[in-house]
HTML snippet that shows the backbone in 3Dmol.js (N, CA, C, O; Angstrom):
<script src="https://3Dmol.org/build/3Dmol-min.js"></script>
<div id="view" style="width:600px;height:400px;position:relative"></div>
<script>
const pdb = `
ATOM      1  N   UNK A   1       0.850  -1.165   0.000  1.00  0.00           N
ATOM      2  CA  UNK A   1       0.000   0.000   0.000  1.00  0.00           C
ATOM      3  C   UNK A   1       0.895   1.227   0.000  1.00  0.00           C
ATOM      4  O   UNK A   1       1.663   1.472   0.931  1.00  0.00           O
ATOM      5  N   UNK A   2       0.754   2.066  -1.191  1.00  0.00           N
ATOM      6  CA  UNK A   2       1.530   3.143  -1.133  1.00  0.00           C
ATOM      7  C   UNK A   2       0.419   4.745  -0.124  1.00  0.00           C
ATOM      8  O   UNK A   2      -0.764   5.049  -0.282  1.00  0.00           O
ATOM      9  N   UNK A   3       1.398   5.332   0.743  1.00  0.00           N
ATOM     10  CA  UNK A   3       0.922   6.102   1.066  1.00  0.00           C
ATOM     11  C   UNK A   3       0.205   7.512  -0.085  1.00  0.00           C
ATOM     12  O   UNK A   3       0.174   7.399  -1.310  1.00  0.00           O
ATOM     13  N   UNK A   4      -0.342   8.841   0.739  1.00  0.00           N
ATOM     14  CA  UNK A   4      -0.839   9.603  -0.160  1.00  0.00           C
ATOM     15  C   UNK A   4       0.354  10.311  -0.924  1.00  0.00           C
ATOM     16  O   UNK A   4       0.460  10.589  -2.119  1.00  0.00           O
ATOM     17  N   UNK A   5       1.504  10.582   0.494  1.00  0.00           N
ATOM     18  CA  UNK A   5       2.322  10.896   0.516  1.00  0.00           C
ATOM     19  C   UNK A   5       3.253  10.689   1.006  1.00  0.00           C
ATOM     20  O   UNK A   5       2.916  10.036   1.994  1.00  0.00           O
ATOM     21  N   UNK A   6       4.957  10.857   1.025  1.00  0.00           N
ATOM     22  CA  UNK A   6       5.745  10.176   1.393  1.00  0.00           C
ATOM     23  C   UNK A   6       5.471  10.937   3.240  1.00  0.00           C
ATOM     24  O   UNK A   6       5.066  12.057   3.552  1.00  0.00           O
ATOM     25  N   UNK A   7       5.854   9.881   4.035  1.00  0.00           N
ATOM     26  CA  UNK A   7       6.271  10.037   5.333  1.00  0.00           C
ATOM     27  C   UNK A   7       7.318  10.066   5.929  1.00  0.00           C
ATOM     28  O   UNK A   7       7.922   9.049   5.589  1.00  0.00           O
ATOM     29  N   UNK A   8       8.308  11.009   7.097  1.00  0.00           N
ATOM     30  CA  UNK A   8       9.170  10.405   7.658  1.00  0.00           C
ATOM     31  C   UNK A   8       9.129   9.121   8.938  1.00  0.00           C
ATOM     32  O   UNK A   8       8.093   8.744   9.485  1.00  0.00           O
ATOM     33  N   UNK A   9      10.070   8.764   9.135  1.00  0.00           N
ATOM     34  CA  UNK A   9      10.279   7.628  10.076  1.00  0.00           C
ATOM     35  C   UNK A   9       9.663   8.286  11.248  1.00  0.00           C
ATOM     36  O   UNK A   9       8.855   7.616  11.890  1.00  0.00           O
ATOM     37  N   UNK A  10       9.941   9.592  11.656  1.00  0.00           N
ATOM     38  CA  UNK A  10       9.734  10.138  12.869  1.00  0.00           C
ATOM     39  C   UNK A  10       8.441  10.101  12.948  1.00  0.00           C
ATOM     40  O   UNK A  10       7.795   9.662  13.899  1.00  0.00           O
ATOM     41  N   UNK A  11       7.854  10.743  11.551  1.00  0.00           N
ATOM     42  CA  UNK A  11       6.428  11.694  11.993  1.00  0.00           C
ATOM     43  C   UNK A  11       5.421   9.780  12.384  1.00  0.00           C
ATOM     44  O   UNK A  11       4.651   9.536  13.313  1.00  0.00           O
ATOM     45  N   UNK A  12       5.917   8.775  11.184  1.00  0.00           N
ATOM     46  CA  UNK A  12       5.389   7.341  11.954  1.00  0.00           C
ATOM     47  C   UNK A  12       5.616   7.028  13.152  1.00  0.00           C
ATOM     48  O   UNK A  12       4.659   6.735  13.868  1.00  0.00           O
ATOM     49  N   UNK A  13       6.692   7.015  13.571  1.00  0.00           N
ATOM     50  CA  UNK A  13       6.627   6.633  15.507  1.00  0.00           C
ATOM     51  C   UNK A  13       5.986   7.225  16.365  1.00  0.00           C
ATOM     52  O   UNK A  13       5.463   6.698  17.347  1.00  0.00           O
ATOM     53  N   UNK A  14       5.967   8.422  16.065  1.00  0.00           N
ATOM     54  CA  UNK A  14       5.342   9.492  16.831  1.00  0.00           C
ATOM     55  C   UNK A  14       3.644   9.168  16.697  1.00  0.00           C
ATOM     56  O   UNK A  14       2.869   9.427  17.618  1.00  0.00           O
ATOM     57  N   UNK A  15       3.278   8.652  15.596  1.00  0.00           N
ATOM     58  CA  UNK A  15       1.620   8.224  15.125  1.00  0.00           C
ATOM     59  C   UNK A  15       1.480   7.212  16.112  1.00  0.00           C
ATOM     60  O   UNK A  15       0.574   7.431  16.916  1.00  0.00           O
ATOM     61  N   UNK A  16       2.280   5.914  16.311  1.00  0.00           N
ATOM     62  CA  UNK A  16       2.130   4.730  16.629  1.00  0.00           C
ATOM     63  C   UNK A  16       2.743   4.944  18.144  1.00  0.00           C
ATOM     64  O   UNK A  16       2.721   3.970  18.897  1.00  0.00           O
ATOM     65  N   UNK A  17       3.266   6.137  18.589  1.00  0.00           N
ATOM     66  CA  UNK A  17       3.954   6.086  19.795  1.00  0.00           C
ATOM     67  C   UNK A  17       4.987   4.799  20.173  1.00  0.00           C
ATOM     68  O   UNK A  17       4.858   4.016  21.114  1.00  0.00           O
ATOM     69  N   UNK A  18       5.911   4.821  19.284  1.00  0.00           N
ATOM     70  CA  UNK A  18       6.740   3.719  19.072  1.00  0.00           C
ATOM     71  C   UNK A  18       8.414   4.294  19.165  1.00  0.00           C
ATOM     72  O   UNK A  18       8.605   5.455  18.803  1.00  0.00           O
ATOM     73  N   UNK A  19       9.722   3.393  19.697  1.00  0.00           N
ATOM     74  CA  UNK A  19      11.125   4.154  19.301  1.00  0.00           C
ATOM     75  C   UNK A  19      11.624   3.134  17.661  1.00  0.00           C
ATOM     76  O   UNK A  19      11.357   2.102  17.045  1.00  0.00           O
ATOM     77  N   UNK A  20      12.243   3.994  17.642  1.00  0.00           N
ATOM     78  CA  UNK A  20      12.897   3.308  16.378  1.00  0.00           C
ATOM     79  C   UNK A  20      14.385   4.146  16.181  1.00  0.00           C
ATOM     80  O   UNK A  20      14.671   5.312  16.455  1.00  0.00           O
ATOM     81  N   UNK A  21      15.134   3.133  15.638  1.00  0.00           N
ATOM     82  CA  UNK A  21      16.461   3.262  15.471  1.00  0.00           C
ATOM     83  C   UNK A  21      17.014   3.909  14.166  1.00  0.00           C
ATOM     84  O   UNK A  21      16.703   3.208  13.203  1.00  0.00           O
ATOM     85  N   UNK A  22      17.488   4.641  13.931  1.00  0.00           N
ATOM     86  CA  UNK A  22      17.747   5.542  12.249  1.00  0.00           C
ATOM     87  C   UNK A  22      17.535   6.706  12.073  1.00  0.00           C
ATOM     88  O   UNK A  22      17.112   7.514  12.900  1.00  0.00           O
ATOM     89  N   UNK A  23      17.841   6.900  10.870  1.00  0.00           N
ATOM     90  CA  UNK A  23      17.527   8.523  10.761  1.00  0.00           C
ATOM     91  C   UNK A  23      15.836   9.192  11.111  1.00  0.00           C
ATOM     92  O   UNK A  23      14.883   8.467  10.827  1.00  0.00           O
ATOM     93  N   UNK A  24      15.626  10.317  11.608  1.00  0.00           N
ATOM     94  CA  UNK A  24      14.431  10.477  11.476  1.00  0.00           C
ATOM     95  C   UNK A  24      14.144  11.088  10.249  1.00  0.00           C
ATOM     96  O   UNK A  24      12.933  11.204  10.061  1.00  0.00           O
ATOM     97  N   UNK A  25      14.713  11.429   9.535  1.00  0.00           N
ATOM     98  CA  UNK A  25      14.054  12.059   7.875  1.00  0.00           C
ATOM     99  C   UNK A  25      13.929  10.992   7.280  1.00  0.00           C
ATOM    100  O   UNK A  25      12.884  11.143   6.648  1.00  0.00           O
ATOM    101  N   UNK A  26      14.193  10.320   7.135  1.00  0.00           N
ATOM    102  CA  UNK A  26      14.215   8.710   6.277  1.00  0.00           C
ATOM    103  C   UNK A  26      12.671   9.054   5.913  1.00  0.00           C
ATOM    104  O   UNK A  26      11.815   9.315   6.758  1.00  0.00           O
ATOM    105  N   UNK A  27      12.465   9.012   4.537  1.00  0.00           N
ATOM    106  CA  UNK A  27      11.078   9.008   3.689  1.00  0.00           C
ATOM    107  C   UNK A  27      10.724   7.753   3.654  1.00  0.00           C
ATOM    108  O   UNK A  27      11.482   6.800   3.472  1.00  0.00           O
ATOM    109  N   UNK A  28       9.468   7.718   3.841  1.00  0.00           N
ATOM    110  CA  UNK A  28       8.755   6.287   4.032  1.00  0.00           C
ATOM    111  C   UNK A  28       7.878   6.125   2.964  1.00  0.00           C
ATOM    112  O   UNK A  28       7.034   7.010   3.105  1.00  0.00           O
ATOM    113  N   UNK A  29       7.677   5.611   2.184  1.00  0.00           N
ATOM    114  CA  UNK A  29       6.348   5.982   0.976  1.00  0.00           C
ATOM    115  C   UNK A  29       5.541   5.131   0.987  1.00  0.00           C
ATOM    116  O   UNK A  29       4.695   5.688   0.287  1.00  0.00           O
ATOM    117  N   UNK A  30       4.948   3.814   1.334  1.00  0.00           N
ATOM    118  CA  UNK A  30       4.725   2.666   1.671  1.00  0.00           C
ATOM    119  C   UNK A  30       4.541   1.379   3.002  1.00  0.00           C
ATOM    120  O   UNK A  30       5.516   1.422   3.753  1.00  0.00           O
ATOM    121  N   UNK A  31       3.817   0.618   3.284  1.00  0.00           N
ATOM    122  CA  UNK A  31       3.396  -0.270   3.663  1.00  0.00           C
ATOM    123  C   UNK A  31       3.245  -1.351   3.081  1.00  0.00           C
ATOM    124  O   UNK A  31       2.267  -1.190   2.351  1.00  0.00           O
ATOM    125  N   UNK A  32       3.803  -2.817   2.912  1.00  0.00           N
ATOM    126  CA  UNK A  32       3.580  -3.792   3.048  1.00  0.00           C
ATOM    127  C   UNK A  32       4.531  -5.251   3.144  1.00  0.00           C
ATOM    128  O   UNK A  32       5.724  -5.377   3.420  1.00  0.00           O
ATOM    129  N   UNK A  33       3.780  -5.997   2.895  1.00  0.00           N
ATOM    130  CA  UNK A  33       4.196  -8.096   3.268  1.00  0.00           C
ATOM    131  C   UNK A  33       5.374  -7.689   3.462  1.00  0.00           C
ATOM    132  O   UNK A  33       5.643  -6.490   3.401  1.00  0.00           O
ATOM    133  N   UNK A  34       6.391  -8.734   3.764  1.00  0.00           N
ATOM    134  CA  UNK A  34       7.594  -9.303   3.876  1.00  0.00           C
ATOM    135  C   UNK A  34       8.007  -9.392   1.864  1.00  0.00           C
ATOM    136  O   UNK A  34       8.747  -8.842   1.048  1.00  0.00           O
ATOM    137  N   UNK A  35       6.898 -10.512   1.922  1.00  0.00           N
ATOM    138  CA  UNK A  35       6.817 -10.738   0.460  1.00  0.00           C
ATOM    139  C   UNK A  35       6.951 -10.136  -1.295  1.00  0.00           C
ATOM    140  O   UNK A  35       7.322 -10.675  -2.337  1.00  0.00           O
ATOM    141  N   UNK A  36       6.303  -8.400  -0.853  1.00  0.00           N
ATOM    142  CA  UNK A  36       6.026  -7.142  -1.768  1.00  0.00           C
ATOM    143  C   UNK A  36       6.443  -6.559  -1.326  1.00  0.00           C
ATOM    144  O   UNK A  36       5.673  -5.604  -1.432  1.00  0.00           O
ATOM    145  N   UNK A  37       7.571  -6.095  -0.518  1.00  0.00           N
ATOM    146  CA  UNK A  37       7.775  -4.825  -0.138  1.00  0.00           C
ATOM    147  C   UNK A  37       9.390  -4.289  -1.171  1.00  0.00           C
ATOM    148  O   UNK A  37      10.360  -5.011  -1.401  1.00  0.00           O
ATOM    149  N   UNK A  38       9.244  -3.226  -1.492  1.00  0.00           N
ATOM    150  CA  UNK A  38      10.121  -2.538  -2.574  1.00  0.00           C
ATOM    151  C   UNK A  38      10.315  -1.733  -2.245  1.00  0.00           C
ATOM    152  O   UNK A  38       9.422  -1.129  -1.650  1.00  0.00           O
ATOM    153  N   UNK A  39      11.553  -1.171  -2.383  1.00  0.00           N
ATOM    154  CA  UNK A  39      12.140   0.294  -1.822  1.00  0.00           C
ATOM    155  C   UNK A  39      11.238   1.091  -1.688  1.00  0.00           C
ATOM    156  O   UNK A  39      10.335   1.216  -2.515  1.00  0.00           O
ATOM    157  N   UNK A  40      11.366   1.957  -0.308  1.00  0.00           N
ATOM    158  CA  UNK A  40      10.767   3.153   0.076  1.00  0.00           C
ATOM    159  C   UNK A  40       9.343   2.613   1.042  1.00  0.00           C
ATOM    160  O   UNK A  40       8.546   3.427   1.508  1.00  0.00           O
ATOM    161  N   UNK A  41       9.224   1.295   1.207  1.00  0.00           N
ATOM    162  CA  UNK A  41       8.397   1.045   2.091  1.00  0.00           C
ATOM    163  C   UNK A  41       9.014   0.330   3.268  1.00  0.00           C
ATOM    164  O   UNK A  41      10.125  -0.195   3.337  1.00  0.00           O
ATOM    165  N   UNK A  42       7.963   0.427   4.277  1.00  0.00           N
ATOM    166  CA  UNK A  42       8.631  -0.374   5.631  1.00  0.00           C
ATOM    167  C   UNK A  42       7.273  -1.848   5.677  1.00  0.00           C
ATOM    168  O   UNK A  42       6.196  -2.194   5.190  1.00  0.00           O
ATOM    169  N   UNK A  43       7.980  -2.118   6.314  1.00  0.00           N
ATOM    170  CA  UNK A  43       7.581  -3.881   7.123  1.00  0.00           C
ATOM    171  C   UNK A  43       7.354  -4.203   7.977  1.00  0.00           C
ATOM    172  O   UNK A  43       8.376  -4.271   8.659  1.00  0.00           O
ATOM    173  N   UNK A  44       6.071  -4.666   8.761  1.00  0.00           N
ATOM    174  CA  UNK A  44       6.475  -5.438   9.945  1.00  0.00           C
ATOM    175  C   UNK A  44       6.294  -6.171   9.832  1.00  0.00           C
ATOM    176  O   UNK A  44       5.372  -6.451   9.066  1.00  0.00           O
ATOM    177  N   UNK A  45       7.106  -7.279  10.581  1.00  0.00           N
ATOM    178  CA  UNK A  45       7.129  -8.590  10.700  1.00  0.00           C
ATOM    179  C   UNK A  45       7.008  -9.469  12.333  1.00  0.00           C
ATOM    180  O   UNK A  45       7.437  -9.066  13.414  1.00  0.00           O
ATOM    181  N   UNK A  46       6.335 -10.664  12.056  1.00  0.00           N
ATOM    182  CA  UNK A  46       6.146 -10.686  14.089  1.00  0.00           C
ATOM    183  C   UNK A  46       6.219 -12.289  14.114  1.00  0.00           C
ATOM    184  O   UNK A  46       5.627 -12.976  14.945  1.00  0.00           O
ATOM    185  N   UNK A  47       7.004 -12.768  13.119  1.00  0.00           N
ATOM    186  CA  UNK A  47       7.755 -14.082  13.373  1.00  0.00           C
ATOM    187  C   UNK A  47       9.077 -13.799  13.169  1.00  0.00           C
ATOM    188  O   UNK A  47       9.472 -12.866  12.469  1.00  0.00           O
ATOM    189  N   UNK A  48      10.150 -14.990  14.073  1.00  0.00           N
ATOM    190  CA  UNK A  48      11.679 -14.716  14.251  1.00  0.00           C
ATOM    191  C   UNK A  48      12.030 -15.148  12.726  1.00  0.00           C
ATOM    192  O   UNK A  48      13.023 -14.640  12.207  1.00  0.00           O
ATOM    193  N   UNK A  49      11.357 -15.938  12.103  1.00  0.00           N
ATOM    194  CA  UNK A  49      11.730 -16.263  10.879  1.00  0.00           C
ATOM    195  C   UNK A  49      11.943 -15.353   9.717  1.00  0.00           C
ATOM    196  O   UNK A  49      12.715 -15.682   8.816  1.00  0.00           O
ATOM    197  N   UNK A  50      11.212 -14.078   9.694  1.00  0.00           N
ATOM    198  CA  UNK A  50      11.553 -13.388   8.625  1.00  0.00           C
ATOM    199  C   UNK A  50      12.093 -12.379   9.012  1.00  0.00           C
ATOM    200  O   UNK A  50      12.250 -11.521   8.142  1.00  0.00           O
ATOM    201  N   UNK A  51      12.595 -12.048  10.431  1.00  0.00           N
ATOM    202  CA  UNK A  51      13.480 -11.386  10.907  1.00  0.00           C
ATOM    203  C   UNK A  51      14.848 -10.720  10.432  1.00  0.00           C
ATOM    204  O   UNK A  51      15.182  -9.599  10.815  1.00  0.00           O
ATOM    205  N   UNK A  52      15.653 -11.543   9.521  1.00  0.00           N
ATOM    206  CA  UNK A  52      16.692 -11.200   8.912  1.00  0.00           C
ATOM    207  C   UNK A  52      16.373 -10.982   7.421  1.00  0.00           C
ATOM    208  O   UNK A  52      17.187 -10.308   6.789  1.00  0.00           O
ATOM    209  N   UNK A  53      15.558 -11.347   6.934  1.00  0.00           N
ATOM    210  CA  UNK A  53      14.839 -10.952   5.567  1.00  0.00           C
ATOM    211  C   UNK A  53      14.197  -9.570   5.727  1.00  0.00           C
ATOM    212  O   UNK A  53      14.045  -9.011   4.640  1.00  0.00           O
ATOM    213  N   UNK A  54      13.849  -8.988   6.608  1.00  0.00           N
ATOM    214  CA  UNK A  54      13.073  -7.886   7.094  1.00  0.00           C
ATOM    215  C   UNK A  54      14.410  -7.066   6.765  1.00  0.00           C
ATOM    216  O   UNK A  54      14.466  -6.284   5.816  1.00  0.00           O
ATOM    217  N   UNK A  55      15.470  -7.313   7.625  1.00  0.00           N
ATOM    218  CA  UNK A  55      16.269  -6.217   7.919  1.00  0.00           C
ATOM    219  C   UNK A  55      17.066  -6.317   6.276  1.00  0.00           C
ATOM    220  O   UNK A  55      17.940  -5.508   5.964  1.00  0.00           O
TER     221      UNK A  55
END
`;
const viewer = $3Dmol.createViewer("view");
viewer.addModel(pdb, "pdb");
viewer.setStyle({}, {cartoon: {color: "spectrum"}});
viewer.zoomTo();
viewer.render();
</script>
């Protein structure tokens, strides 16, 4: 799922009240799978198995 518009990392944690590690300008443009995900989107993942595929 592509957003309307691109997001930073920050202004997302701050939505989800979450920390995260990295730059906070980092443009986010996207949401999704493990499976589809293509530059400029993020992932979550909540098995240890796709853990290193994630990163």
């Amino acid at each position: 799922m592509k957003f309307n518009q691109p997001l930073t990392l920050q202004s997302l944690a701050l939505q989800f009240q979450c920390d995260f590690v990295g730059n906070p300008e980092l443009s986010v443009e996207g949401i999704n799978e493990i499976h589809r995900v293509v530059e400029g989107d993020i992932v979550f993942v909540d098995h240890p198995k796709y853990y290193d595929k994630a990163l």
